[in-house]
C-alpha positions in Angstrom: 30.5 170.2 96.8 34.0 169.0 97.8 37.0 170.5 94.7 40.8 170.4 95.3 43.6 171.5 93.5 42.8 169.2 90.3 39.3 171.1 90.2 41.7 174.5 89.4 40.9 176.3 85.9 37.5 174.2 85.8 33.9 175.5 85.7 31.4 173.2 88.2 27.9 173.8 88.2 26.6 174.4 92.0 23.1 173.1 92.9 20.8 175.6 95.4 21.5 175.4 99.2 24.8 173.8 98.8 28.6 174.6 100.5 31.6 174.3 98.9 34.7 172.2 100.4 38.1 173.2 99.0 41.3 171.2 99.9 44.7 172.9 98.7 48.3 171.4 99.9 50.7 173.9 101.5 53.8 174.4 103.2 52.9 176.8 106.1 56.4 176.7 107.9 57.8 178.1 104.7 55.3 181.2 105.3 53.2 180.3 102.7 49.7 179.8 102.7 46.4 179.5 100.7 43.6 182.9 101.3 40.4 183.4 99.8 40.9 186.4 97.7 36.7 186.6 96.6 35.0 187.7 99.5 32.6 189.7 97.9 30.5 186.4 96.0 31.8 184.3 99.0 31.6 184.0 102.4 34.4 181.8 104.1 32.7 179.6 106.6 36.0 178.0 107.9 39.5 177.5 106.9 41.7 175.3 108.5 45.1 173.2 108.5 45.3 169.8 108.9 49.5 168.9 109.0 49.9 165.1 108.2 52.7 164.3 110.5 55.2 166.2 112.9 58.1 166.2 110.2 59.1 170.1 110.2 58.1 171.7 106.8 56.1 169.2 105.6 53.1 169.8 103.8 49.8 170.0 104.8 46.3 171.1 103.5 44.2 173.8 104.1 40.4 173.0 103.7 37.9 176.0 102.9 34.6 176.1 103.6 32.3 178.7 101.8 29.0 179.5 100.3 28.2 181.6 97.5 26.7 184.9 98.7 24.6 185.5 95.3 23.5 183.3 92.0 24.7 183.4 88.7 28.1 182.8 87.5 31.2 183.6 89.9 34.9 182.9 90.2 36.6 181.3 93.2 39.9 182.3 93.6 42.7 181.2 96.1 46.1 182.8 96.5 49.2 181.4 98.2 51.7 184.4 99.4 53.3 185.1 102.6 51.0 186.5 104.9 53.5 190.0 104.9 53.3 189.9 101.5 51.3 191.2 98.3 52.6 188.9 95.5 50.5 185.5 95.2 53.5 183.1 94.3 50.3 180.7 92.9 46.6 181.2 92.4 43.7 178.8 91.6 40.5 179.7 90.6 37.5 177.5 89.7 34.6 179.3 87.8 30.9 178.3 88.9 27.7 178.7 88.0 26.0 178.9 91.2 21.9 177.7 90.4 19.2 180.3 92.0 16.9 178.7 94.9 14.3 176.3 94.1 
């Protein structure tokens, strides 16, 4: 299942055995950056940047990759903060209902 920012405040319905793609714009060079914060229903499989030209401070995305560690229903949620710091300046969480196997 591929969400992005647009899928924030939603509830999706997530078929068995599938992965979850989630693309959120950022500004790294600014400090900020998107994290995971539930780690205990998800497991990040990869997170990485992809910065769409070499323009300093312009914005990029960061793409998630995760699965659902149990069934049932469970909230995503994504912060953006400075790494050094506590306060998320912006969250977004998409609510799913994660369907059992087979």
């Amino acid at each position: 299942m591929e969400l992005s920012r647009d899928d924030c405040g939603t509830r999706r319905t997530l078929p068995p055995g599938d992965d979850i793609t989630v693309a959120l714009s950022e500004s790294a060079g600014t400090g900020y950056s998107w994290n995971l914060d539930s780690t205990n229903d998800f497991e990040q499989l990869s997170a990485d940047t992809i910065a769409p030209s070499r323009v300093p401070g312009a914005a990029g995305t960061r793409i998630f990759r995760v699965v659902p560690r149990r069934s049932g229903q469970l909230r995503l949620r994504f912060v953006k903060r400075r790494r050094w710091e506590q306060a998320a300046v912006e969250e977004c969480t998409i609510d799913l209902d994660v369907a059992g196997p087979g």
